[in-house]
N, C-alpha and C positions, 0 to 999 in steps of 0.2 A: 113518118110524122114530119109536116113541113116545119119548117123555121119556126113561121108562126105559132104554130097549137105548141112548138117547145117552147118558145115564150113565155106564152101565157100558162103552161106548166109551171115553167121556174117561179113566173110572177103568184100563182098559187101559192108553191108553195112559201116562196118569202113571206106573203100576207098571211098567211095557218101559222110560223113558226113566234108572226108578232104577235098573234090570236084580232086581228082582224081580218073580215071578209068582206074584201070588196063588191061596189056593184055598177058592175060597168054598162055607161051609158051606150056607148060606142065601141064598136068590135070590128079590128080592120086585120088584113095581112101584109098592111104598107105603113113602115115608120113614116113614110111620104106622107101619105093621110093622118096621124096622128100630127102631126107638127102642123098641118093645114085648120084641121079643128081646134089647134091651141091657138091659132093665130087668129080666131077670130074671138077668144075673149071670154068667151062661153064655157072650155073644157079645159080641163088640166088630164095631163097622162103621165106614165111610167114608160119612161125611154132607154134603150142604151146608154150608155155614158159616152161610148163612142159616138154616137148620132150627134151628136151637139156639135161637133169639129165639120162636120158636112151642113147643118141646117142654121146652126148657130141657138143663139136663143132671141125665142122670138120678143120684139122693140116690147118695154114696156112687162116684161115678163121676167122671170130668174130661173135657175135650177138650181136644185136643193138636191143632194144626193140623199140617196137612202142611206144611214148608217147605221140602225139596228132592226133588223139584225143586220150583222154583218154576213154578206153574201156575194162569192164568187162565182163566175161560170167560168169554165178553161175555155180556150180558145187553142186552137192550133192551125197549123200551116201547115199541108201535105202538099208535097212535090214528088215530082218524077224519079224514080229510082236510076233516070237511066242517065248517063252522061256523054258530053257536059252538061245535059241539063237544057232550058229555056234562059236567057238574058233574063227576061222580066223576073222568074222563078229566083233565081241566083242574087239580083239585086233586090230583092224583098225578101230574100232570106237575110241579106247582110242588114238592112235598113231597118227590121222586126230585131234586129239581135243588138243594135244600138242607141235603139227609142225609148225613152221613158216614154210608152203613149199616155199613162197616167196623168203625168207631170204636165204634160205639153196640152191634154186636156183640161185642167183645171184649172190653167190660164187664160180659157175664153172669156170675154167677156160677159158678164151675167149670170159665171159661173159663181155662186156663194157656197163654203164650206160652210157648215152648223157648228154653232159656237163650243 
């Protein structure tokens, strides 16, 4: 299953557990393309939280987090078993184990929490 089709899995089922069903205009495998069609005024989408710190938000626009339901996906980091290891490997193991990436997210600008 690529990336994508798990996406829009997850994004299923978030929308089934609020008892809405979306209907999507537009259907891409590139966060690139969704932030392209938001930027022109016409579409709103459901992004990463992450993606906002690479794309921003776009002039004239906000993000709104989803917060009900409330919904996580894990995320992990696999590395090489074998040592020492890669530099880059090593130093984004330390850099992931000291970042609120949350935090640091929801500083962007045009980022609004729901009241």
């Amino acid at each position: 299953m690529t990336e994508a089709m798990q996406g829009r899995r997850v994004l299923d089922e978030v929308f089934a557990k609020a008892g809405a069903r979306p209907s999507p205009r537009v259907e891409t495998d590139s966060v690139a393309a969704l932030f392209a069609q938001v930027r022109t005024g016409r579409w709103a989408s459901v992004v990463p939280h992450a993606w906002l710190h690479v794309f921003g938000v776009p002039h004239g626009m906000r993000a709104v987090p989803l917060v009900e339901p409330a919904w996580t996906v894990p995320v992990g980091l696999v590395t090489t078993a074998q040592r020492p290891g890669s530099v880059m490997a090593r130093a984004l193991t330390e850099i992931a184990g000291r970042t609120d990436v949350a935090a640091a997210l929801e500083r962007l600008p045009g980022y609004s929490a729901l009241p």
